[in-house]
C-alpha positions as CSV (number, residue, x, y, z in Angstrom):
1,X,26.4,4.2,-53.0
2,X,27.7,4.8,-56.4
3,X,30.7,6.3,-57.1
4,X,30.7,10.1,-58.7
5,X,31.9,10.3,-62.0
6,X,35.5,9.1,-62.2
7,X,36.7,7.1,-59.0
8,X,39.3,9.8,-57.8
9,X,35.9,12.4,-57.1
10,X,34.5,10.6,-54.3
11,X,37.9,10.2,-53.2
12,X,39.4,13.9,-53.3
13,X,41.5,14.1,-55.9
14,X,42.5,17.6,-54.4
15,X,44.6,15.8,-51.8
16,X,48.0,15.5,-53.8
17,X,51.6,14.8,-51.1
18,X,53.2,18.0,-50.4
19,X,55.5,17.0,-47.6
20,X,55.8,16.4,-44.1
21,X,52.9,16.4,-41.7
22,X,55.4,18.0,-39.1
23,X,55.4,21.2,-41.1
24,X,52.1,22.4,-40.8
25,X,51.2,25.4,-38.6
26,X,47.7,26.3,-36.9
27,X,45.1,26.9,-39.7
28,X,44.3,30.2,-38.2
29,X,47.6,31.6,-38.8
30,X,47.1,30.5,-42.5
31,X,46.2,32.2,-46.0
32,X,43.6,30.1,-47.8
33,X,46.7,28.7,-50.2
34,X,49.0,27.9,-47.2
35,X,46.0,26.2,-45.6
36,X,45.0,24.1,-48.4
37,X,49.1,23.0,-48.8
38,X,48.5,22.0,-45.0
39,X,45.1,19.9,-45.5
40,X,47.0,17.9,-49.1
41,X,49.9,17.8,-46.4
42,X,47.9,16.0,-43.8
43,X,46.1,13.6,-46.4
44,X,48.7,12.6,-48.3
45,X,51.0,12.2,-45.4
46,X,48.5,8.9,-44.4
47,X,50.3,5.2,-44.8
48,X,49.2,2.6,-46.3
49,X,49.2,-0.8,-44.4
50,X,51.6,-3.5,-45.6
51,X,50.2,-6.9,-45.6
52,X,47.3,-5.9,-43.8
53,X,49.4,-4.1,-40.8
54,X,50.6,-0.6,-39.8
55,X,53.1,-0.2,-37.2
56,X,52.1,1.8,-34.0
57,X,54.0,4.9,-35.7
58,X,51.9,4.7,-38.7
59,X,48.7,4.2,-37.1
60,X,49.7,7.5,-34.7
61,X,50.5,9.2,-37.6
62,X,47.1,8.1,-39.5
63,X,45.5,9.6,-36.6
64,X,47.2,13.1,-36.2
65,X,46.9,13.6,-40.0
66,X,42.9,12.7,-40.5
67,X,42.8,14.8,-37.0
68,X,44.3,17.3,-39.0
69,X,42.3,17.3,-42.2
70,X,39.2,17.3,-40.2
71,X,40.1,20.5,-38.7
72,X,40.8,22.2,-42.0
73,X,37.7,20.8,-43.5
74,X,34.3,22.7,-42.4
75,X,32.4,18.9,-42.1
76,X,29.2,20.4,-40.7
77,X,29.3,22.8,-43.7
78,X,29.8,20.1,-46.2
79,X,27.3,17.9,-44.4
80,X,24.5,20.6,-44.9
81,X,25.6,21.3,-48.0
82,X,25.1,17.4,-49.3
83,X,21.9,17.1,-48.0
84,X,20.6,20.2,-49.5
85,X,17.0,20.6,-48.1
86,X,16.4,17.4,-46.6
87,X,18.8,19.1,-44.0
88,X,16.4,21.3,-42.2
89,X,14.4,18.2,-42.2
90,X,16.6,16.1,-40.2
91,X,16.6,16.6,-36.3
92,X,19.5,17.5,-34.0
93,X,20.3,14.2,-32.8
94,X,20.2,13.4,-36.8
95,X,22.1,15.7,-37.7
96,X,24.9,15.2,-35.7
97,X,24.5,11.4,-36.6
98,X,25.1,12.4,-40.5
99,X,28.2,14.7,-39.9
100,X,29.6,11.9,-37.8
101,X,29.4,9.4,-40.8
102,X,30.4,11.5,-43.5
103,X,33.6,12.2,-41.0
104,X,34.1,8.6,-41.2
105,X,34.1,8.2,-44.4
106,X,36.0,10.9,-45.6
107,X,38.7,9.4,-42.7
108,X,38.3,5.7,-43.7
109,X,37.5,5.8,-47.8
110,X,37.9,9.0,-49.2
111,X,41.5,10.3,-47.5
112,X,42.8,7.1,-48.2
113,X,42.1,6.2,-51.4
114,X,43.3,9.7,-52.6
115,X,47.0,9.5,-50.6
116,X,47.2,6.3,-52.3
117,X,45.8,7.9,-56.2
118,X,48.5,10.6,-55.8
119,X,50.8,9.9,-54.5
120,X,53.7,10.5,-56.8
121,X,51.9,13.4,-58.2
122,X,52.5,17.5,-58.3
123,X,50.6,20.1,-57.6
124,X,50.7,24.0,-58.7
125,X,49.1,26.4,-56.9
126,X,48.3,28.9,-60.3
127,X,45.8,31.7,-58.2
128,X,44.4,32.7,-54.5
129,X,41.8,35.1,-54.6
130,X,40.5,36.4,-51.2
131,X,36.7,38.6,-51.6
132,X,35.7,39.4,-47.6
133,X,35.1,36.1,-45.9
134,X,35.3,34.2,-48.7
135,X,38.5,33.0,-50.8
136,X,39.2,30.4,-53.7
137,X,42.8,28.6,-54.6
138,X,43.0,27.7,-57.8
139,X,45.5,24.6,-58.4
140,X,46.7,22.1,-61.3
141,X,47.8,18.8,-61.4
142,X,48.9,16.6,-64.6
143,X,48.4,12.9,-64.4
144,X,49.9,10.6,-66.7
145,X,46.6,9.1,-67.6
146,X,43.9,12.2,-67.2
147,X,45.9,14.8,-68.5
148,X,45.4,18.4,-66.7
149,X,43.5,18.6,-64.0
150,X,42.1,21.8,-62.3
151,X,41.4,21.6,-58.9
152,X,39.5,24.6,-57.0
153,X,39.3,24.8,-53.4
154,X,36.3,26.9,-51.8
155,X,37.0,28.4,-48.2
156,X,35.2,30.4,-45.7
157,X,36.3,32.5,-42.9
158,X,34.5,31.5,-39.7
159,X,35.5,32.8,-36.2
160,X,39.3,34.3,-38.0
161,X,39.8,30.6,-39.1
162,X,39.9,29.4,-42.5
163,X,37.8,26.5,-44.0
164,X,37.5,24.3,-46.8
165,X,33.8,23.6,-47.7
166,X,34.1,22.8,-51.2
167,X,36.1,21.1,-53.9
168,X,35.7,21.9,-57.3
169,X,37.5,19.2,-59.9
170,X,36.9,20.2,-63.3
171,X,34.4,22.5,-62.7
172,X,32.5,19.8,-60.9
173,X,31.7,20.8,-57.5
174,X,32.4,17.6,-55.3
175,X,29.3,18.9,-52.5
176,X,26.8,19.4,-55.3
177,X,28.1,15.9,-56.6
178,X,27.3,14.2,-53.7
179,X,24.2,16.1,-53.5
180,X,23.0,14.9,-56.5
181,X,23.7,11.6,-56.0
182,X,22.0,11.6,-51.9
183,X,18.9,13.4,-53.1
184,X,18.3,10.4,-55.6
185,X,18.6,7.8,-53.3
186,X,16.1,9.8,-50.5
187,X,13.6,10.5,-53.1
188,X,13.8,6.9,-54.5
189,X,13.7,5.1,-51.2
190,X,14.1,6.8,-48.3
191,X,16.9,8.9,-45.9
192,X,16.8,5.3,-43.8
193,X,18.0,3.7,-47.3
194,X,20.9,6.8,-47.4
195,X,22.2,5.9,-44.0
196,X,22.2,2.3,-44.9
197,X,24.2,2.7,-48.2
198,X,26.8,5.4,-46.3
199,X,27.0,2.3,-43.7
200,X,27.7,-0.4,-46.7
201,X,30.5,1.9,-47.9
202,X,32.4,2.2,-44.5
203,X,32.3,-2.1,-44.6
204,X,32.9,-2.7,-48.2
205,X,35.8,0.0,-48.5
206,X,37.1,0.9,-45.3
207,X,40.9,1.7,-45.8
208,X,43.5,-1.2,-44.4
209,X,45.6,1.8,-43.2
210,X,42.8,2.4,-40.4
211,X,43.2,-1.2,-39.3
């Protein structure tokens, strides 16, 4: 699968260090902006392997933080979301097979590659706006090379708990990206050929910090 417009999209460029893992609470007891400080918390709180190797600590830490993430992150939602209609399509053993992959990935591409990307970046929270069930953070973050960069994060209240299911980086919705880019390769070739290429990715990029 090709990468989405710049490299840092596919790997969420909305997941900037904030601090220590150890101080996040339970995402229910969260507001949306407090939540999203405890997802960039969790991803950028992943090491990176050092000549190939994590120590037992790391790869327990690695571990509770992608735990983490996932939690914060509505996958299912995000999963239907990327396959647009060719969702409904799919059957429930299907289904479950695509969340499961796209969990993979974001654990053993995507978190990775963005603790490493930003790691010596800042973020600003500039807005949280809550309407019913739904709210939006605004943030910013400058990088030496890009310049400003707005980062959005979409949640939903399911259940009293909080959710990302979107990511908007410059106005470029990361779910719609990705949508784009999977309903283009099903129409081409097939959802067989989608699987496939989701597959390739895991090989050809898996992190070293998950070894």
């Amino acid at each position: 699968m090709r990468l989405p417009l710049r490299p840092w999209v596919y790997g969420f460029a909305c997941f900037i260090l904030w601090g220590a893992l150890s101080t996040a609470a339970n995402p229910e007891e969260q507001t949306p902006a407090h939540l999203v400080r405890h997802l960039v918390q969790a991803i950028g709180s992943i090491k990176a392997a050092e000549n190939g190797k994590l120590s037992e600590a790391a790869r327990a830490n690695n571990t509770t933080a992608t735990s983490t993430a996932n939690a914060i992150l509505d996958i299912p939602e995000v999963s239907q979301r990327v396959l647009g209609r060719h969702w409904a399509e799919r059957t429930p053993a299907e289904q479950q097979e695509f969340v499961a992959l796209l969990t993979e990935l974001f654990a053993k591409v995507a978190y990775p590659k963005s603790a490493e990307f930003f790691s010596d970046l800042n973020i600003q929270v500039t807005n949280e706006r809550v309407t019913g069930q739904r709210a939006v953070v605004k943030t910013t973050v400058t990088d030496p090379k890009e310049g400003l960069i707005t980062v959005d994060y979409h949640l939903n209240k399911d259940n009293g708990s909080w959710h990302v299911r979107d990511i908007v980086l410059d106005d470029v919705s990361l779910a719609l990206n990705l949508r784009s880019q999977m309903n283009k390769i099903i129409a081409e070739h097939s959802y067989a050929e989608l699987l496939r290429r989701m597959r390739e990715k895991l090989t050809e990029e898996a992190s070293p910090s998950q070894k």
